[in-house]
ZAGU-5243 format. One record per residue (C-alpha): x, y, z; residue number from 0. Coordinates in Angstrom, 3 decimals. Example, Ala and Ser with C-alpha at 12.3 -4.5 7.8 and 13.67 -1.06 7.14 Angstrom:
BEGIN
<vexse <12.300,-4.500,7.800>,0>
<vexse <13.670,-1.060,7.140>,1>
END
This chain:
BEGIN
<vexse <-6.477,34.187,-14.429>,0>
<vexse <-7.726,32.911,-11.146>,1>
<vexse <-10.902,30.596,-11.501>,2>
<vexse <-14.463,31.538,-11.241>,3>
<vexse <-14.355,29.123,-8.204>,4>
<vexse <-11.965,30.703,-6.268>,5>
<vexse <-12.696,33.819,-6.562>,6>
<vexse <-16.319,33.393,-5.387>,7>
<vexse <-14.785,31.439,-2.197>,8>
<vexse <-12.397,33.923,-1.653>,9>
<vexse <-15.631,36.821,-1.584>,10>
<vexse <-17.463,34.357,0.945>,11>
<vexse <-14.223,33.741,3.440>,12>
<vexse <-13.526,37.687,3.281>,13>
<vexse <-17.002,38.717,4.501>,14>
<vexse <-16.356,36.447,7.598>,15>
<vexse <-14.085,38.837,8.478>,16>
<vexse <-15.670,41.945,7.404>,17>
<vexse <-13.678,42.522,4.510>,18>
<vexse <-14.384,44.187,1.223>,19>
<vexse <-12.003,42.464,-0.285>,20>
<vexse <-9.192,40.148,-0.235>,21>
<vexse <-7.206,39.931,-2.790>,22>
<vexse <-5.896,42.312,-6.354>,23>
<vexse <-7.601,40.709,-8.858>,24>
<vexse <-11.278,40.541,-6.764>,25>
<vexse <-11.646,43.982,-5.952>,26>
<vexse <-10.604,47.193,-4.169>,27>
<vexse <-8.600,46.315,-1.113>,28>
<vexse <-9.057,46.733,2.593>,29>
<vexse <-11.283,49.554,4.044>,30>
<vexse <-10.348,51.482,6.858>,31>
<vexse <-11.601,50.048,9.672>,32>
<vexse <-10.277,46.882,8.502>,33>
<vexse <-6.812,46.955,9.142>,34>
<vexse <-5.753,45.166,12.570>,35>
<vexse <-3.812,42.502,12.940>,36>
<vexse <-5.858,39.629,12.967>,37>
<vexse <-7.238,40.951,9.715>,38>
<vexse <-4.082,41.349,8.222>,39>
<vexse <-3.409,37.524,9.143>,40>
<vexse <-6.604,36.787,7.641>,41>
<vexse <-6.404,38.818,4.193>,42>
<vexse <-2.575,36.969,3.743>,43>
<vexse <-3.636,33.393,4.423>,44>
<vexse <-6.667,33.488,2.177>,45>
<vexse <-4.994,35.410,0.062>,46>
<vexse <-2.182,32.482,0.000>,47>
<vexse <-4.951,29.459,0.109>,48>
<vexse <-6.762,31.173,-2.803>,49>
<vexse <-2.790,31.427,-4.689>,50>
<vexse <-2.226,28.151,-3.982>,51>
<vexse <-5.756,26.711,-5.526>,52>
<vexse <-5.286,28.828,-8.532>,53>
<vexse <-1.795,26.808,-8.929>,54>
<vexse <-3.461,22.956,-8.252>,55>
<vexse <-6.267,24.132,-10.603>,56>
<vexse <-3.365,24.399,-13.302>,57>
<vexse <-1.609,20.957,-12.461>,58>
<vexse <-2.269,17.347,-12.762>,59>
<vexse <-4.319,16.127,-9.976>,60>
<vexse <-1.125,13.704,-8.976>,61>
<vexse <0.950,16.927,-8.916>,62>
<vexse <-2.065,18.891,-7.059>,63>
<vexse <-1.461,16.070,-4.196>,64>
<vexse <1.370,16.551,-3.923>,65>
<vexse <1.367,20.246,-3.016>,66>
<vexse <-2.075,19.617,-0.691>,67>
<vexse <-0.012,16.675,1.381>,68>
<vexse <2.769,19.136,2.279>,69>
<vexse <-0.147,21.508,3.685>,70>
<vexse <-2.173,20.915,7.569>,71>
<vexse <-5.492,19.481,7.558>,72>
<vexse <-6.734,23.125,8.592>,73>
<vexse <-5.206,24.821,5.236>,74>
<vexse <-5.666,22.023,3.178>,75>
<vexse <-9.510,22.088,3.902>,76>
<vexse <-9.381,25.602,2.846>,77>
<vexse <-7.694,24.932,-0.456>,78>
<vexse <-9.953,22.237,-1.157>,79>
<vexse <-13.236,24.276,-0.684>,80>
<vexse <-11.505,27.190,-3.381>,81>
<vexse <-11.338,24.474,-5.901>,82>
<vexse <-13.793,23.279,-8.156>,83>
<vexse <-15.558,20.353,-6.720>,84>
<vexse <-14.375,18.403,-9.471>,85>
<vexse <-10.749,19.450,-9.104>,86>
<vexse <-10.626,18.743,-5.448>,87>
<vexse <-12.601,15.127,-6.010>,88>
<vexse <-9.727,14.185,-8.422>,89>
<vexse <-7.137,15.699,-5.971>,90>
<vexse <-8.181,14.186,-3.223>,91>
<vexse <-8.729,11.245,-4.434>,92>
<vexse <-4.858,10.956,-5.445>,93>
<vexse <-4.336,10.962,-1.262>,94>
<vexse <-4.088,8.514,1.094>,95>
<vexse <-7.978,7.730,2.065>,96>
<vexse <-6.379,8.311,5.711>,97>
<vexse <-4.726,11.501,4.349>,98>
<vexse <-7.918,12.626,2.672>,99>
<vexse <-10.277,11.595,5.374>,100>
<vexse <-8.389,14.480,7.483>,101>
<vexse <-9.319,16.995,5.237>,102>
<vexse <-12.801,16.440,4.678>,103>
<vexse <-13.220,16.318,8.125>,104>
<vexse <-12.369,20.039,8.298>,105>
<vexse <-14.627,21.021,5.745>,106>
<vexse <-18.120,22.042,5.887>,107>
<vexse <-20.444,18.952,5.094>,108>
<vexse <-21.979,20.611,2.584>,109>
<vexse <-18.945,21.546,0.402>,110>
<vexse <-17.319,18.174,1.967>,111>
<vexse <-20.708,16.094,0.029>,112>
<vexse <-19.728,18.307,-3.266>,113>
<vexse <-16.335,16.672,-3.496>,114>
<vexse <-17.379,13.309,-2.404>,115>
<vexse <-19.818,13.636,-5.053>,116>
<vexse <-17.133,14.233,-7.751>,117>
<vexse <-14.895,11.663,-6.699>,118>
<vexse <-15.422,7.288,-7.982>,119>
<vexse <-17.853,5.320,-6.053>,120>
<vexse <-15.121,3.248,-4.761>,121>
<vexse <-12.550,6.265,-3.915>,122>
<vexse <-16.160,7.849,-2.100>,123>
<vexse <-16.203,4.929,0.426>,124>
<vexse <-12.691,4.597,0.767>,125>
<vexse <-12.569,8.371,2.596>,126>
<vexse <-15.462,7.324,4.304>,127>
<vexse <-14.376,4.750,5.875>,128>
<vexse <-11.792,7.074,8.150>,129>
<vexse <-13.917,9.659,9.059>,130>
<vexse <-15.911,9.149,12.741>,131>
<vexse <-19.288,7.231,11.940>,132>
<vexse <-21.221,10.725,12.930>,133>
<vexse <-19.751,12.352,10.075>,134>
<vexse <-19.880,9.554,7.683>,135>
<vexse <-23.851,9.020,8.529>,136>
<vexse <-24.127,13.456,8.095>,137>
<vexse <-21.988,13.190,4.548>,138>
<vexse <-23.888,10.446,3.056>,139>
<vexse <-27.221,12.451,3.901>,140>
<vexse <-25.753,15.024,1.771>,141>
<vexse <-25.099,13.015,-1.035>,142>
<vexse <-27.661,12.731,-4.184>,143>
<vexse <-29.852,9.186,-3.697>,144>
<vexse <-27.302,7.672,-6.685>,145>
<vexse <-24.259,8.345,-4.793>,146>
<vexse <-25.755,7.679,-1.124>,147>
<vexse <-27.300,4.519,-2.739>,148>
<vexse <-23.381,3.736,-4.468>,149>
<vexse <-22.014,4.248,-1.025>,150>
<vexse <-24.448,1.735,1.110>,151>
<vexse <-24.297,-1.056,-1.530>,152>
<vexse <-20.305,-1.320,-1.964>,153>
<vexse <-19.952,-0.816,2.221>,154>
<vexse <-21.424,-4.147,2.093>,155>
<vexse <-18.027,-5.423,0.824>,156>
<vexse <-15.333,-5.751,3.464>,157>
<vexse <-12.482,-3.325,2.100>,158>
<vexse <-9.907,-6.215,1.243>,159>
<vexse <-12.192,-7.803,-1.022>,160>
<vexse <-12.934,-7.276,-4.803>,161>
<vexse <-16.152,-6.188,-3.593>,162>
<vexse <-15.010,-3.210,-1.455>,163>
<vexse <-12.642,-2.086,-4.502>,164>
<vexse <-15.006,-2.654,-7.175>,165>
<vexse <-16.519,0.434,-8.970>,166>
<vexse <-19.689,0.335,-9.932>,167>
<vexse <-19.678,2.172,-13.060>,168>
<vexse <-19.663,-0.725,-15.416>,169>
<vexse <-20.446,-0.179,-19.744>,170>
<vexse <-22.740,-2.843,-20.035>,171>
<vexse <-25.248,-3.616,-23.046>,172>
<vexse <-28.448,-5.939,-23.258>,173>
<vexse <-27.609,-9.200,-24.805>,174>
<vexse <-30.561,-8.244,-27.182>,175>
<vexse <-29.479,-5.317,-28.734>,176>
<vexse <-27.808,-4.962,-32.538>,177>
<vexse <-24.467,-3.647,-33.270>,178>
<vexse <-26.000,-0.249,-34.582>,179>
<vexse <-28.105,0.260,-31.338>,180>
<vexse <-25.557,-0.733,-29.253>,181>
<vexse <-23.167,1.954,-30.660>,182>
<vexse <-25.511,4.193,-30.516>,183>
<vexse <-26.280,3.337,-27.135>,184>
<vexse <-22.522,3.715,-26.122>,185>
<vexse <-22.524,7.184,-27.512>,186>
<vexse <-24.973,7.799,-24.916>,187>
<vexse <-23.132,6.583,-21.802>,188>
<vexse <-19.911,7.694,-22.897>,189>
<vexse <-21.040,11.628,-21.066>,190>
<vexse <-22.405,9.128,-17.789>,191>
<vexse <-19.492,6.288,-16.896>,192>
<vexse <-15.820,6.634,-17.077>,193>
<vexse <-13.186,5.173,-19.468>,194>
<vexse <-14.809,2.103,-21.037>,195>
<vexse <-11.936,-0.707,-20.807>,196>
<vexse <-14.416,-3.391,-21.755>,197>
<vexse <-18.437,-3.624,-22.386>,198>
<vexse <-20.020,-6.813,-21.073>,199>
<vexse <-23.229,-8.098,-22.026>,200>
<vexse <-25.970,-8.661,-19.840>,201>
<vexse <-29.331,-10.524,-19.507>,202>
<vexse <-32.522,-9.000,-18.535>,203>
<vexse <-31.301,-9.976,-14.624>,204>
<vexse <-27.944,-8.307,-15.235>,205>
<vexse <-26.071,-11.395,-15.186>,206>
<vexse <-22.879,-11.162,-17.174>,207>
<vexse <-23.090,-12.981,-20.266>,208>
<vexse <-20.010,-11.927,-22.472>,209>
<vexse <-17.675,-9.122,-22.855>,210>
<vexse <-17.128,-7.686,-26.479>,211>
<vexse <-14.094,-6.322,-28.218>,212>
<vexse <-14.519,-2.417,-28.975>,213>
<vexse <-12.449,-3.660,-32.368>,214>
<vexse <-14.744,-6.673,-33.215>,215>
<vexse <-18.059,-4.341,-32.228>,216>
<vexse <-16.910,-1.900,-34.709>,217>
<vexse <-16.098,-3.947,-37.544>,218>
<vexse <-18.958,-5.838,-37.236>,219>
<vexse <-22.247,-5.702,-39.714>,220>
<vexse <-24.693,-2.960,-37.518>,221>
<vexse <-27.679,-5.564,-38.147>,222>
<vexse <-25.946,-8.118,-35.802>,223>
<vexse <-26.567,-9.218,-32.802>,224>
<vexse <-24.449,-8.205,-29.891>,225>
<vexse <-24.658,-12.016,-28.502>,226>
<vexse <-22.848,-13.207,-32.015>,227>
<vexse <-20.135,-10.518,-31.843>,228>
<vexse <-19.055,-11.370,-27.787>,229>
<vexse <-16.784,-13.807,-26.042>,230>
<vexse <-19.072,-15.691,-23.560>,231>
<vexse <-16.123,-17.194,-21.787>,232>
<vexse <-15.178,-14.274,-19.409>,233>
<vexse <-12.774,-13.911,-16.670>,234>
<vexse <-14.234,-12.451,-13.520>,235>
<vexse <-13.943,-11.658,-9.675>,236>
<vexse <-16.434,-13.164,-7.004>,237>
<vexse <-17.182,-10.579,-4.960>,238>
<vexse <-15.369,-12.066,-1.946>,239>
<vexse <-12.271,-12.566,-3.690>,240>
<vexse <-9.238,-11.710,-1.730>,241>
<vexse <-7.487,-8.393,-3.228>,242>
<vexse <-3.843,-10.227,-3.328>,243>
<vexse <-5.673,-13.048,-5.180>,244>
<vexse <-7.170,-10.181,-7.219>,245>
<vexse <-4.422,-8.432,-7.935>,246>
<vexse <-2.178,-11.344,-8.809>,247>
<vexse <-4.730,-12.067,-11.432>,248>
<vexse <-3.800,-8.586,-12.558>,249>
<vexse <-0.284,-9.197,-13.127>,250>
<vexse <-0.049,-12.587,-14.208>,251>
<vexse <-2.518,-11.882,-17.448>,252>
<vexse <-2.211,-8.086,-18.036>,253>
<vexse <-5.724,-7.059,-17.482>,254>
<vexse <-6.902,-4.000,-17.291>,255>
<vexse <-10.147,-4.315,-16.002>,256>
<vexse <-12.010,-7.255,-14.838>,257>
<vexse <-16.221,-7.948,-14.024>,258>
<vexse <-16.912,-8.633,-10.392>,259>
<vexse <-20.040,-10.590,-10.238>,260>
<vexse <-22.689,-11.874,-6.769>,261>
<vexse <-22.785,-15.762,-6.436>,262>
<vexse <-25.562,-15.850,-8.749>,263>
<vexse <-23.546,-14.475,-11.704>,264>
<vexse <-24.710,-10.474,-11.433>,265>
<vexse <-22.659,-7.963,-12.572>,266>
<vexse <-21.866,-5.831,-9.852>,267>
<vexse <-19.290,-3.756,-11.332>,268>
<vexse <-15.644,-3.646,-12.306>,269>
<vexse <-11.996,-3.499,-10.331>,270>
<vexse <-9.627,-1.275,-12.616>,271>
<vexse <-5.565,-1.868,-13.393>,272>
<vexse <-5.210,1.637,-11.490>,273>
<vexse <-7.206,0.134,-8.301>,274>
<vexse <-4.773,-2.833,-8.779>,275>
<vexse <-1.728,-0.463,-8.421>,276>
<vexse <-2.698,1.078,-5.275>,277>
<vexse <-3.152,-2.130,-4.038>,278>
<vexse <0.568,-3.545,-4.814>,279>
<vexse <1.708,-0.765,-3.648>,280>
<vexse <-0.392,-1.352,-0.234>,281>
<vexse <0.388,-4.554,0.478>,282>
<vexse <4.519,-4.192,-0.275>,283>
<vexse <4.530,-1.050,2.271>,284>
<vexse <2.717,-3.288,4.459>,285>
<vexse <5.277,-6.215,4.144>,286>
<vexse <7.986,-4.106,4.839>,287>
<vexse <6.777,-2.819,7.900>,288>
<vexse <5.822,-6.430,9.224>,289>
<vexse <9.197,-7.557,7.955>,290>
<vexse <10.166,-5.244,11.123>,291>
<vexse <7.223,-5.957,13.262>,292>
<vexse <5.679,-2.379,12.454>,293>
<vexse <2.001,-2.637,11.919>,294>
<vexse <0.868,-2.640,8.689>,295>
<vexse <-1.107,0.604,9.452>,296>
<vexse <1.372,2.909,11.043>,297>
<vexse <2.113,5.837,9.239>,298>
<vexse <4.695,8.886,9.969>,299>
<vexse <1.738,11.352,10.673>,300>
<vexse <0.336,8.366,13.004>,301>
<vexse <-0.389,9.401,16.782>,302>
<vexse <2.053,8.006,18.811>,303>
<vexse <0.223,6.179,21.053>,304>
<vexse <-1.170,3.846,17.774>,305>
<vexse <2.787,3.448,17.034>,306>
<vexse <3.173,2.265,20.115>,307>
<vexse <0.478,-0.322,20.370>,308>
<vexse <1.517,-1.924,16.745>,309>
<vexse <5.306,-2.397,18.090>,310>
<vexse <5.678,-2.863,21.195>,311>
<vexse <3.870,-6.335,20.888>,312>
<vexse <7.078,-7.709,18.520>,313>
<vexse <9.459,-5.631,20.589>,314>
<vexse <8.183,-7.945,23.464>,315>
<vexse <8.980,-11.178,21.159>,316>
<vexse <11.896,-10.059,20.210>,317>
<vexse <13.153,-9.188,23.575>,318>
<vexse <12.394,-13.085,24.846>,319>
<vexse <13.906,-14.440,21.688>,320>
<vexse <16.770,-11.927,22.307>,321>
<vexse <17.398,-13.471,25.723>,322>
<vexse <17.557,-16.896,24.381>,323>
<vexse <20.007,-16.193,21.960>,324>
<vexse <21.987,-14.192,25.110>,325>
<vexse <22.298,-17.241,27.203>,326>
<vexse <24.296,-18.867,24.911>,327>
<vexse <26.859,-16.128,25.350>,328>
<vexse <26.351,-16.453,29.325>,329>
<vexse <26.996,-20.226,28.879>,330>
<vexse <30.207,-19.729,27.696>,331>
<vexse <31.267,-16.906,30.149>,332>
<vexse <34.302,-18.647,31.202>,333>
<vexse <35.443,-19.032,28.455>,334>
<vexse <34.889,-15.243,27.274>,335>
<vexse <36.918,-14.379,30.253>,336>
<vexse <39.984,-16.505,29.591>,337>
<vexse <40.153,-15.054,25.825>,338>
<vexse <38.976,-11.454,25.561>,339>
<vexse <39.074,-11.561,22.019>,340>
<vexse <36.330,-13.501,21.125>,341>
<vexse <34.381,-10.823,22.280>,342>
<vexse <35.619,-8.949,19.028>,343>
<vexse <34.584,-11.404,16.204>,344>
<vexse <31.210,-12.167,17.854>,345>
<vexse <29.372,-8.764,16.839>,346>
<vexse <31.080,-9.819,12.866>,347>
<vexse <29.512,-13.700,13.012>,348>
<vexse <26.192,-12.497,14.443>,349>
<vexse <26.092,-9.780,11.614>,350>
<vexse <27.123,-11.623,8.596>,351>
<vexse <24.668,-14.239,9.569>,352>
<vexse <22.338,-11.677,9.734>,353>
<vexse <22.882,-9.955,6.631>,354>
<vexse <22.780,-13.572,4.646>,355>
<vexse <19.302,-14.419,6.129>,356>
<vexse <17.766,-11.212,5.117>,357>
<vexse <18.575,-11.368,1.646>,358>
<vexse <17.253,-14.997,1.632>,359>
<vexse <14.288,-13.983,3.339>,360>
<vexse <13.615,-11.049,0.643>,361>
<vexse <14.057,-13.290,-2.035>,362>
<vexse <11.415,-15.938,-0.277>,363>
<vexse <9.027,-13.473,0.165>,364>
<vexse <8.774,-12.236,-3.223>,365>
<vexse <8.544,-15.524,-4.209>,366>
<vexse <5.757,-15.740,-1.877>,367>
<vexse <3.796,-12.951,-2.906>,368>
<vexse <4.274,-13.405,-6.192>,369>
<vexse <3.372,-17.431,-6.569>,370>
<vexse <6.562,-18.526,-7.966>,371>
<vexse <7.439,-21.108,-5.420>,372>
<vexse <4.896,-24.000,-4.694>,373>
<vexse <5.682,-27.391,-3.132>,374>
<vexse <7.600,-29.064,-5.921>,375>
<vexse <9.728,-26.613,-6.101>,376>
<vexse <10.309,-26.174,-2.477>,377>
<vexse <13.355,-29.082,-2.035>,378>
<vexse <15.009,-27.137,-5.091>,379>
<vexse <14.773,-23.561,-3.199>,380>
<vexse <16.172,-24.897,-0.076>,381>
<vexse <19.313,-26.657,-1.516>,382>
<vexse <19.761,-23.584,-3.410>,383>
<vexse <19.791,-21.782,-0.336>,384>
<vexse <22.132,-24.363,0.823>,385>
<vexse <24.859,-23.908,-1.722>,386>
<vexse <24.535,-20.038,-1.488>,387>
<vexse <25.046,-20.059,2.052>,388>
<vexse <27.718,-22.544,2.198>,389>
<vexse <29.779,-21.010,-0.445>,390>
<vexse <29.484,-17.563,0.735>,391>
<vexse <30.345,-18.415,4.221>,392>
<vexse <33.502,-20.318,3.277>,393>
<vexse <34.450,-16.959,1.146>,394>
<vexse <33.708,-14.617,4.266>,395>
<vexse <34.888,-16.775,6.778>,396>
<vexse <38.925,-17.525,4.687>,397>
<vexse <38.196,-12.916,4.655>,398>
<vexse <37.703,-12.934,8.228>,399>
<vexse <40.502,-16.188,9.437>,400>
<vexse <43.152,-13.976,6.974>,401>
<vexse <41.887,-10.796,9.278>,402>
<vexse <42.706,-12.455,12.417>,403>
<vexse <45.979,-14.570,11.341>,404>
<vexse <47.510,-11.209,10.856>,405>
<vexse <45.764,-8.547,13.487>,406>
<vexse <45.544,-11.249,16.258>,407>
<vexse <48.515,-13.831,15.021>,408>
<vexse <49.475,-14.345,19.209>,409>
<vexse <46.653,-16.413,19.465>,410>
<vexse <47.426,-18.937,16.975>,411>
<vexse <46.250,-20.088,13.857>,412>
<vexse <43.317,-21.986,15.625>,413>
<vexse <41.583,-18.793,16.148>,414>
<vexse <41.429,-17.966,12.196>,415>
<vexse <39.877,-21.688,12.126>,416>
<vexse <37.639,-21.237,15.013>,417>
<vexse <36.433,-17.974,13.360>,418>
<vexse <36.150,-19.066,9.572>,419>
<vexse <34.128,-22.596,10.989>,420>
<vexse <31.665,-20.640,12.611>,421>
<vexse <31.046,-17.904,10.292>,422>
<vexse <30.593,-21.010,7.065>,423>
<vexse <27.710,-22.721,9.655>,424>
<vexse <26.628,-19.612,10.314>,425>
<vexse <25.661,-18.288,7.173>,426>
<vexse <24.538,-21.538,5.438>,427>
<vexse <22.248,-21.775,8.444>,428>
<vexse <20.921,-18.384,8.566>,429>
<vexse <20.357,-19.103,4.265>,430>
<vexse <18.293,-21.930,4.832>,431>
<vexse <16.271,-20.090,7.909>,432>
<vexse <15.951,-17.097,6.159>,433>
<vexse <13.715,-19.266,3.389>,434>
<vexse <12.229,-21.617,6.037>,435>
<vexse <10.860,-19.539,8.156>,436>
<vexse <8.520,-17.450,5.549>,437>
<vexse <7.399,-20.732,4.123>,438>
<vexse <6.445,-22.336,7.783>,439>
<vexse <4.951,-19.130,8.834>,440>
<vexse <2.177,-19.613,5.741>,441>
<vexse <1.631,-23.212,6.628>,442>
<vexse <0.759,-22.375,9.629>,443>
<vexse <-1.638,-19.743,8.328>,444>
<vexse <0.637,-16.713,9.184>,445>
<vexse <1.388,-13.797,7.349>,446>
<vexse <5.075,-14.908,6.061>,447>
<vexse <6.148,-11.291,6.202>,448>
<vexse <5.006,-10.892,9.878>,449>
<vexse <7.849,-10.493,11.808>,450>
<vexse <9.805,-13.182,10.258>,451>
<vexse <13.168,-10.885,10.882>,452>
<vexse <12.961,-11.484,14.472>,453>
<vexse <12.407,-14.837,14.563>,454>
<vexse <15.318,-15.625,11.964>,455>
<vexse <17.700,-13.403,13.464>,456>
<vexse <17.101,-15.560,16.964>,457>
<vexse <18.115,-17.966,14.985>,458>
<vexse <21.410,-16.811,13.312>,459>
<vexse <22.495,-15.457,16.703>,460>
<vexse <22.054,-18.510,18.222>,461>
<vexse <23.944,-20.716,15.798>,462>
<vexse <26.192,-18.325,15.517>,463>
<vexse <27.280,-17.719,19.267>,464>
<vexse <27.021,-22.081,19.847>,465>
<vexse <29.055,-22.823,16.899>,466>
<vexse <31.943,-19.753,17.793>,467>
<vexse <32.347,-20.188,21.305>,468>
<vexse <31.992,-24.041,21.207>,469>
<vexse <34.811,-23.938,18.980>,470>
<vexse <36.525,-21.717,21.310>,471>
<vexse <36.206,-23.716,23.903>,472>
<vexse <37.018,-27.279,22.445>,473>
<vexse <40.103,-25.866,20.212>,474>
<vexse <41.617,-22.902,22.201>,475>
END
């Protein structure tokens, strides 16, 4: 059965085009002087954008954003105004705020308001912060005095803070109040806020005062007082509170909600375990890409020329640091030209050296991000790093001397040594850089994951070049 919602949509898109009708199950189909083929265009693709809300109506809202990313801006504006206002706030909410920015922007600001409306205060700001600032002031406008009033306060926030993540749908009770009225109470709010995680206790100010147990509230006699029955010593979030210090809070204690309060103690609302998520998830995309020197903010949809801005600054870094590391090779020219087939093994030292410093690099950035390394620990990590390197380029480099003993024996055993030398520096050096070079990057107030791959492969390359064809050249 195809909802109420759509169906009425469907009526109001098919008189734009002069149409009885539109689809089967709405009514009688096209009349005569209906039937070009611009009409017939226009009766299949509503009738397809009213088949395809009938189907997200039916489906999760994760699932139902799933099918709306696969479809343009254009269509997926259509599908969203079918839908239920509800239905689409959920669905759209499950996007990308970039993703679902798009698509309101193709909607009517009317209908556009009606989904914004349905959506969480902080989701609600999150969209509107990517739509053009002309749009953003006309949506707001449409939005109910609650919502528009929702909307200005948590914009106050920058969007990295616990502030701008916050929502500010909050359960919370007078300090005052009895167990029975505050149950009763509850009852009441239950139709008006979302899940209730926790309910905190509050003066006459609002100032957070204690957070109770649903269990303990329960079990409690109804003629006490709520003040008896909470914890007053509760964990929460200034306002400005970094979201990677606010999410590592998260998963070192298993919260699932936590009280963000002003610097005078006000409760201003609560971050959620889900917001959490989406913020892990935000800031490991975002490492990977600066592992590469991608920005952060680049997307595969992106516009090309914002692609290009983010990269080509660390292309440019890596290009000097890539010349660096070349002029060791140019140093050594004559002796590249005397013995060809150094030339061979030089692509396998640079590589393996490579290879060993990313996977110590990974390793010292999780550690990073996830506070597990701190200064007393730091000697420990690097001799670690130390042994790991040393041993596994002794393994690689016997591999690689066997390799050349028996493909390249007429250049003498001294080859196999010059080889399996350079490859055990190598790697022990690029295991040691590979953790350095996060760890200096955040002394120096750096993002560790920004771009540390170039600046470790520079590096590698160069050790690895100096120590094979200075070998060369003293032994061969």
């Amino acid at each position: 059965m195809i909802s109420v919602g759509v169906a009425t949509r469907a009526r109001q898109i098919a008189a734009r085009f002069h149409l009885l009708a539109i689809h089967p199950k709405l009514g009688p189909l096209m009349t005569d002087d209906a039937r070009d083929m611009d009409e017939k265009e226009n009766l299949e693709r509503v009738s397809e954008t009213a088949r395809i809300s009938e189907q997200i109506e039916e489906i999760p809202a994760p699932d139902g954003a799933v099918v709306l990313r696969r479809l343009e801006p254009d269509q997926a504006a259509e599908v969203a105004e079918y839908l239920d206002p509800n239905t689409a706030g959920k669905v759209l909410a499950e996007l990308d705020p970039e993703d679902a920015a798009k698509v309101i922007e193709k909607m009517p600001p009317p209908e556009a308001s009606m989904v914004l409306a349905a959506m969480d205060a902080d989701d609600r700001v999150d969209v509107l912060e990517n739509v053009t600032s002309e749009l953003h002031e006309q949506l707001v406008s449409e939005l109910s005095p609650e919502h528009a009033s929702e909307v200005r306060e948590l914009e106050q926030y920058p969007p990295d803070k616990a502030g701008g993540i916050m929502t500010p749908e909050v359960t919370a009770l007078p300090e005052y109040l009895t167990v029975e009225q505050g149950i009763h109470e509850l009852r009441r709010l239950r139709s008006q806020t979302g899940e209730m995680f926790y309910v905190y206790l509050v003066d006459d100010k609002f100032r957070l005062k204690g957070v109770i147990n649903m269990r303990d509230l329960i079990l409690a006699p109804p003629d006490t007082p709520l003040h008896r029955v909470a914890r007053t010593e509760v964990t929460s979030l200034p306002a400005n509170m970094d979201q990677e210090d606010v999410a590592d809070l998260f998963r070192r204690y298993n919260y699932l909600a936590l009280p963000v309060v002003s610097p005078g103690g006000r409760l201003l609302g609560i971050v959620t375990v889900d917001d959490v998520i989406d913020i892990i998830s935000q800031e490991a995309a975002e490492d990977l890409q600066r592992l590469s020197g991608a920005g952060p903010g680049e997307r595969l949809t992106s516009p090309w020329q914002f692609s290009f801005r983010k990269r080509i600054l660390w292309l440019i870094v890596n290009l000097v640091t890539a010349c660096a590391a070349a002029s060791v090779v140019g140093f050594f020219e004559n002796t590249i030209a005397k013995m060809a087939i150094l030339a061979v093994y030089m692509p396998v030292i640079a590589g393996m050296g490579g290879n060993a410093a990313a996977q110590a690099m990974a390793v010292a950035i999780r550690g990073i991000a996830l506070g597990e390394v701190d200064q007393t620990r730091l000697r420990r990590v690097f001799k670690r790093e130390l042994l790991v390197g040393l041993s596994s380029g002794m393994v690689i480099g016997s591999i690689v001397s066997l390799v050349a003993w028996t493909l390249h024996f007429d250049h003498g055993v001294l080859l196999g040594v010059a080889v399996a030398t350079a490859l055990t520096i190598t790697m022990t050096v690029a295991c040691v850089a590979g953790v350095a070079v996060p760890f200096a990057m955040r002394a120096m107030g750096f993002d560790p994951a920004q771009s540390a791959t170039i600046f470790v492969t520079t590096i590698t390359d160069f050790v690895g070049f100096l120590s094979f064809l200075g070998l060369a050249h003293l032994i061969l």
